[in-house]
N, C-alpha and C positions, 0 to 999 in steps of 0.2 A: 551336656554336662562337661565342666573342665576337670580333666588328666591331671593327677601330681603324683607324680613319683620323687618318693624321698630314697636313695641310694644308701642313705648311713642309719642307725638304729636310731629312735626315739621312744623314750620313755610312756607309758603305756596312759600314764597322766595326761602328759600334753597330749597324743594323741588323741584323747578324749575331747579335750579341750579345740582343739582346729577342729574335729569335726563335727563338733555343737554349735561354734559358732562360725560355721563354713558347711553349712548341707548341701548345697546345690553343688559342692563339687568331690570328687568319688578321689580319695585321697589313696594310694599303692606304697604300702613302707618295706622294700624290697633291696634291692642292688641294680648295679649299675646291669648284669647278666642277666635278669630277666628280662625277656625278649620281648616279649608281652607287654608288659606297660613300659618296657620302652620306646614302642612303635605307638604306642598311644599315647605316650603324655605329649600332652600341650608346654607343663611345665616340669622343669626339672629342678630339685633340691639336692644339691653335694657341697662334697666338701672339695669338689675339682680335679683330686688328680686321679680320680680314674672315670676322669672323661677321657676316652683318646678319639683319634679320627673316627675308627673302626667303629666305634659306640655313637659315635656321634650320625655317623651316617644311617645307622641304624633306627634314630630319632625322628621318624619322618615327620611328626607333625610339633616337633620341639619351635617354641618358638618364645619362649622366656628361659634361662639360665637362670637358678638363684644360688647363689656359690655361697657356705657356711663358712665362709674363712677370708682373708686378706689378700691371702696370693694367688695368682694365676698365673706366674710363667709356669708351669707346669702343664697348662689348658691349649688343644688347639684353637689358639687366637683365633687366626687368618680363617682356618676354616669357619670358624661362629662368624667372624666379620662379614664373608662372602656370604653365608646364610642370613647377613643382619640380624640375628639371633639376638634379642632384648636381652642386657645379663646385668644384675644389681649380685651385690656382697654384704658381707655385715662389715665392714669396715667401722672402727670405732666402741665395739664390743670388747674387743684385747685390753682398750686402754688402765682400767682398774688392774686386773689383773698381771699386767706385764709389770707396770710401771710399779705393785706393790714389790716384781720378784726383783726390780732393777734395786729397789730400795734395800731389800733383805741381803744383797749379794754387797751392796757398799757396805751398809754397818754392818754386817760379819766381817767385813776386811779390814774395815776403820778400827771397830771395838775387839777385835781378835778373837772373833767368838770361832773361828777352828780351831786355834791353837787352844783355846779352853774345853774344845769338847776330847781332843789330843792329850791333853794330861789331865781330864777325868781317867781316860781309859786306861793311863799310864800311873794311875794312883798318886800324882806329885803334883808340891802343891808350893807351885813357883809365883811370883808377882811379876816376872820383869815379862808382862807381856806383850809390850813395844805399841800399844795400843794410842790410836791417832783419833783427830773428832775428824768428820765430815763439814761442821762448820768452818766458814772460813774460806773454802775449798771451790776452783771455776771447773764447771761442765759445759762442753761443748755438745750438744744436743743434734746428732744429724738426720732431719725428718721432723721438725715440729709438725707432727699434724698432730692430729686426736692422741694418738699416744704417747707421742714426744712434748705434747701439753701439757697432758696429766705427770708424766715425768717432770716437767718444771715446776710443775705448781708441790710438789711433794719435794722438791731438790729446795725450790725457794722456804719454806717452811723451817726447811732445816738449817738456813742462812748458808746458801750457795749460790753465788753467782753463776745463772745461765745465760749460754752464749747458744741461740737457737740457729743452723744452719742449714740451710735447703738452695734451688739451683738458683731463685732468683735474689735472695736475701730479705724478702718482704716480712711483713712483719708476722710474728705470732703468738699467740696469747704465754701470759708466762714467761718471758725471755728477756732478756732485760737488756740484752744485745742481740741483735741480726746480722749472719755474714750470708754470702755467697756460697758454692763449694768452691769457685775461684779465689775466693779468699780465706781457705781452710787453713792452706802451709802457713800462713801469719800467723793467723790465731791459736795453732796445735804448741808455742813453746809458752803459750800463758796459764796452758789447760792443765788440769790435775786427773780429770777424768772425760773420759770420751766416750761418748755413747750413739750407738749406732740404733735406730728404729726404719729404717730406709724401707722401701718395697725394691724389689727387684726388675731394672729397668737399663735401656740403653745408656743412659745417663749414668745410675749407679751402679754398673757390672764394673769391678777393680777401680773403685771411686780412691780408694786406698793404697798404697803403694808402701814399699819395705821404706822409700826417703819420707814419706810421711811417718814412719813408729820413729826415725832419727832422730826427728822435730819435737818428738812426744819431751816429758821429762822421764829421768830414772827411774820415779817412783809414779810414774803415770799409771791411771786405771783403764784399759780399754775395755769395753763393752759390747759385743754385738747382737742384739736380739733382734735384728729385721732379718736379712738375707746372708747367707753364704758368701755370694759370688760377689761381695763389695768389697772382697781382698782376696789374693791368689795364696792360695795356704803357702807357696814356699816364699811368700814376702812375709806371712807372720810367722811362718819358723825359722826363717831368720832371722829375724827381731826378737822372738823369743829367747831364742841361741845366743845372742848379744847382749842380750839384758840392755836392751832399749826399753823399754817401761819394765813396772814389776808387776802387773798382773792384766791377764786377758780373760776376761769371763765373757764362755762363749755358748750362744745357746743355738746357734744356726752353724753350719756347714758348708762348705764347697758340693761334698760328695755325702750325704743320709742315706743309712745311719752311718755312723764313723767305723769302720773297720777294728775291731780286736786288737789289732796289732798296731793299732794308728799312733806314731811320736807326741801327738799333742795329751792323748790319756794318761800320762804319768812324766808331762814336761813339765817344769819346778816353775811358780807363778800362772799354770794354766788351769782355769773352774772350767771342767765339760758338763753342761748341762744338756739333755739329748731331748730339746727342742719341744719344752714343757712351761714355759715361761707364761703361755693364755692359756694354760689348762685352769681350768676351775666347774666347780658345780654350775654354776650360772652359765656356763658358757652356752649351751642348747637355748635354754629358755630365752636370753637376749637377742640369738639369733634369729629364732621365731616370733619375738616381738617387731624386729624390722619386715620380718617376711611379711607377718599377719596384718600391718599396714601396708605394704605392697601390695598384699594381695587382693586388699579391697579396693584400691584403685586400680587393679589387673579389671576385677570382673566390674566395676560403674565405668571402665572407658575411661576413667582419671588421667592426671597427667603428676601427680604431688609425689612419686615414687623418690624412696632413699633409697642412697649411695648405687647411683647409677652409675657403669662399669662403660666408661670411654675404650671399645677394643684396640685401636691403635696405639694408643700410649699403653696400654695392659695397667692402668689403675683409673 
């Protein structure tokens, strides 16, 4: 009989539901600490980052990874590698859900809906509230995949020209232009908004730089909802300090969670969002949709498996 252990809670439904239509295999919904069906699973369900070496070695007869999330720098790569450890992700699940909070966070800033929920609370009842359309408006998109798609296709809708940009410039769906990141410094003094959905990678660790926010416009919107480490916080508090754009809405970090005392929590033009952007009710259930076809090609010997996890690049 095949091992699974799931490390994160699931709802007591679904659980019902994998194991009605999965008997043959003796499912453990525990933690990453119990010793016990760690040393027995076959497969393992997380959300990654508390996998470490320590657990991992622990895992004697691990030999599928299924990670509930997007990232894995946080994952010992190199050791899964050396084990050639099978590892799929749900990549592609965030996309509704990111791409609706990318949308909510522009038209609040377009339509001025904080300054209007700010003199609610202030009882006054002003007109002049400097309020811009989004139509009209170019986004630079860095990462068209799955979620930087659905961000175009809802940016297009709203009549915005997107400019989709990744390492080779090939095409992608939704974009109505293709750069390079070689060709990013060009294209940043045409953009109105910049939106980051990156994974975090050799390639994209400080892809961003304080002469990149100079290139921005004054009233530029930056964005980042993929990784932290695509800019070194003291290039965007210095731009921020400069008033090189006017607003950075930021839902990822260098260093999570942000410190109490952190300058960016009450720096003028910065949204801290504390890295809640793919929260949603559906989130479990989509990811056990990709699992629960994996898995039945796990146990027929198949070969049809999504979003299989290349160790060496880390996506």
């Amino acid at each position: 009989m095949t091992n699974i252990l799931f490390t994160f809670s699931v709802k007591e439904k679904l659980i019902e539901q994998l194991q009605a239509e999965f008997r043959e295999v003796e499912f453990t919904f525990s933690s990453i600490e119990d010793v016990d069906a760690l040393r027995k699973a076959e497969i393992i369900v997380t959300y990654g980052e508390d996998l470490t070496k320590e657990t991992l070695d622990q895992a004697l007869a691990l030999k599928w990874l299924m990670v509930a999330s997007a990232g894995l720098e946080k994952m010992p790569l190199s050791e899964i590698g050396e084990r050639n450890i099978f590892m799929t992700n749900v990549k592609g699940i965030h996309k509704i859900p990111m791409a609706e909070s990318v949308m909510a966070h522009l038209l609040a800033l377009k339509r001025a809906i904080p300054w209007i929920y700010s003199q609610q609370v202030k009882h006054e009842w002003i007109k002049r509230s400097g309020s811009t359309e989004l139509f009209g408006s170019t986004a630079i998109v860095l990462g068209p995949g799955a979620i930087g798609s659905e961000i175009g296709r809802l940016l297009q809708a709203f009549g915005v020209k997107t400019i989709g940009c990744n390492r080779s410039g090939v095409d992608a769906p939704h974009m109505d232009d293709m750069i390079s990141f070689e060709q990013l410094a060009d294209a940043l003094p045409k953009a109105d908004i910049i939106i980051s959905v990156l994974p975090s990678t050799r390639e994209t660790s400080s892809l961003l730089t304080y002469e990149h926010f100079v290139l921005m416009k004054e009233d530029g919107i930056f964005m980042n909802f993929g990784r932290g480490d695509l800019v070194k916080e003291e290039d965007l508090l210095k731009a921020m300090k400069e008033n090189q754009i006017a607003y950075a809405v930021l839902d990822v970090f260098e260093n999570e969670p942000l410190s109490e005392n952190h300058p960016l929590w009450d720096m003028e033009g910065v949204i801290v969002s504390p890295h809640v952007s793919s929260h949603s009710s559906e989130y479990v259930p989509r990811a056990l949709e990709i699992f629960t076809h994996n898995l039945h090609e796990w146990l027929k010997g198949g070969t049809d498996f999504q979003n299989v996890i290349d160790v060496e690049k880390g996506y």
